[in-house]
Backbone as CSV, one residue per row, in Angstrom:
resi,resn,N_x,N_y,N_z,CA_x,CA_y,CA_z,C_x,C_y,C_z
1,UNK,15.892,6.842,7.662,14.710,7.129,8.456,14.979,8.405,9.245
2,UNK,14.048,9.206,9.365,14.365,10.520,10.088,14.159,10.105,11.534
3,UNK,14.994,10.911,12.594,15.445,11.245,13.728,13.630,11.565,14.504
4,UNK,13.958,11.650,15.446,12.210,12.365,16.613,12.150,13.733,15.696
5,UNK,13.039,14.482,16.069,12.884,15.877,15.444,12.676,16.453,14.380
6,UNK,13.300,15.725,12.910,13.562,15.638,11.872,11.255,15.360,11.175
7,UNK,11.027,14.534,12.115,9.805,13.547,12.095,9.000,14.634,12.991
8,UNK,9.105,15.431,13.551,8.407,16.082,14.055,8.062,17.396,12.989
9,UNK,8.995,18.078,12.789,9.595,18.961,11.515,8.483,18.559,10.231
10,UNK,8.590,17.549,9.790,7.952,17.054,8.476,6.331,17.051,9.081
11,UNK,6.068,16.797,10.007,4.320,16.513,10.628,3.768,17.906,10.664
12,UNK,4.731,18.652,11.322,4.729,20.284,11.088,4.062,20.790,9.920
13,UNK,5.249,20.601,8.966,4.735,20.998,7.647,3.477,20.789,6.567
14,UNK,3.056,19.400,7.174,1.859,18.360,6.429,0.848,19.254,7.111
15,UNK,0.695,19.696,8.352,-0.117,20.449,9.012,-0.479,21.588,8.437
16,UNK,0.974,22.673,8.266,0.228,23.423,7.427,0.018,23.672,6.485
17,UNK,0.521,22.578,5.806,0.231,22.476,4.111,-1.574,22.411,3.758
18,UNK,-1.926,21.102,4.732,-3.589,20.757,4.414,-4.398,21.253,5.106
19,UNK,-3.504,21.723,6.292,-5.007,22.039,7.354,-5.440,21.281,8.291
20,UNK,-5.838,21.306,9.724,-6.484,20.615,10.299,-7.321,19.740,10.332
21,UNK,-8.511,20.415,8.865,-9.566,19.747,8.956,-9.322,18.621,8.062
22,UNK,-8.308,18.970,7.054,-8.481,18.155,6.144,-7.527,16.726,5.820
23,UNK,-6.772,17.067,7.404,-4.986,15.348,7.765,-6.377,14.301,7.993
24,UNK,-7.851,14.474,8.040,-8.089,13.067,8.705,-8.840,12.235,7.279
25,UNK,-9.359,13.232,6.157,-9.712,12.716,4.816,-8.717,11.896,3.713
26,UNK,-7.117,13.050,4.691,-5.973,12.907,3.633,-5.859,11.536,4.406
27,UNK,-5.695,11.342,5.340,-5.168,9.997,6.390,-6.008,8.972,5.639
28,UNK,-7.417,8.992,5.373,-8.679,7.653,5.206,-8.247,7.623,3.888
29,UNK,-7.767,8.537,2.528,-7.703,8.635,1.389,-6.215,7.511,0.964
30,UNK,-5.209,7.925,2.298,-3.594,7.204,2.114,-3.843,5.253,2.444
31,UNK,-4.251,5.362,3.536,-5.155,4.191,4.064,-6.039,3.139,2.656
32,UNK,-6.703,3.839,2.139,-7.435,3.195,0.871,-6.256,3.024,-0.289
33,UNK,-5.712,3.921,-0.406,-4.929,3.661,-1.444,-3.939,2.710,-1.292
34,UNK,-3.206,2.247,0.291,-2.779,1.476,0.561,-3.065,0.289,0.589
35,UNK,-4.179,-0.401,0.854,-5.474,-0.772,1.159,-5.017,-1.862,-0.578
36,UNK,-6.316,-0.891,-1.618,-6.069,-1.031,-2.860,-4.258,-1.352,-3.196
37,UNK,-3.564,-0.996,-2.820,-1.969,-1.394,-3.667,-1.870,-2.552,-3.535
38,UNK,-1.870,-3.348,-2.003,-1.781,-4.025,-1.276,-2.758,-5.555,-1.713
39,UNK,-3.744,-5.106,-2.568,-4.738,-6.236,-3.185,-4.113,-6.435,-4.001
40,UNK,-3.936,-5.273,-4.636,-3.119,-5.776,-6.333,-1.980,-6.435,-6.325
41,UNK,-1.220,-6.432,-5.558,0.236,-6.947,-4.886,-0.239,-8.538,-5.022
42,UNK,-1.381,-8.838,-4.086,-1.932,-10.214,-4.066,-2.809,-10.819,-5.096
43,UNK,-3.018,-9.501,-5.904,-4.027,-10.597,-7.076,-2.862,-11.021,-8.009
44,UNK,-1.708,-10.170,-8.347,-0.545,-10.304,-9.026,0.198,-11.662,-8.575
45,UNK,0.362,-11.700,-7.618,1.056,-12.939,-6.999,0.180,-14.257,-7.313
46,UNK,-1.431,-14.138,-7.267,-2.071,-15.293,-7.083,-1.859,-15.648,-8.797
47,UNK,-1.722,-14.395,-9.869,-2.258,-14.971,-11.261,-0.425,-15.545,-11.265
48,UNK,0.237,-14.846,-10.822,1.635,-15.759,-11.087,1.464,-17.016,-10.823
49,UNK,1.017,-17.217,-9.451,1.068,-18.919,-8.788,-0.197,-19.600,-10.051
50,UNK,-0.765,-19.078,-10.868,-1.689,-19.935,-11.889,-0.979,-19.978,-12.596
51,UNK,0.094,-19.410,-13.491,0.755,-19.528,-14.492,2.149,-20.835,-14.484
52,UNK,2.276,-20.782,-12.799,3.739,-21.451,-12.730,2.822,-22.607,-12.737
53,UNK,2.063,-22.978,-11.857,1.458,-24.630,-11.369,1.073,-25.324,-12.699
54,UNK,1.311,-26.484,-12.913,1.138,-27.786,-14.009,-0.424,-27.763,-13.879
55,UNK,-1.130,-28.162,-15.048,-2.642,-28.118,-15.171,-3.135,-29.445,-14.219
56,UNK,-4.032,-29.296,-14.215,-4.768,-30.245,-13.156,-4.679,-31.392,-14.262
57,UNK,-4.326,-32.495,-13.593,-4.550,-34.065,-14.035,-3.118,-34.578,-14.921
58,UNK,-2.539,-33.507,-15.400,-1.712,-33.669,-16.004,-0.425,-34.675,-15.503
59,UNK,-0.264,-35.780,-15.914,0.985,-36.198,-15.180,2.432,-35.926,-15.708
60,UNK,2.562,-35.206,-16.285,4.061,-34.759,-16.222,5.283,-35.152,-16.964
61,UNK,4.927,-36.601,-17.673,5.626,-36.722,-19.233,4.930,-37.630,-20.340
């Protein structure tokens, strides 16, 4: 993990890479995409938990 300064340095650069106007589209754009990863993470997990669980009614031998 970078240091205060190190983290200051890198915010620097994002600045003038995009521009002023454009850290708050890039910010709502990182946000969504996070957003979206973060579902898929959970739809992935939920179709696992369907695959592991025994069918309904089924008793088991």
């Amino acid at each position: 993990m970078p240091s205060g300064f190190e983290l200051l340095v890198i915010l620097a650069v994002i600045a003038l890479l995009f521009g002023g106007a454009k850290l708050p589209k890039l910010a709502r754009s990182l946000g969504a995409a996070k957003g979206e990863f973060e579902k898929g993470l959970r739809e992935g997990n939920k179709a696992d938990d369907e695959k592991t669980d025994p069918p309904a009614g089924s008793t088991g031998s």
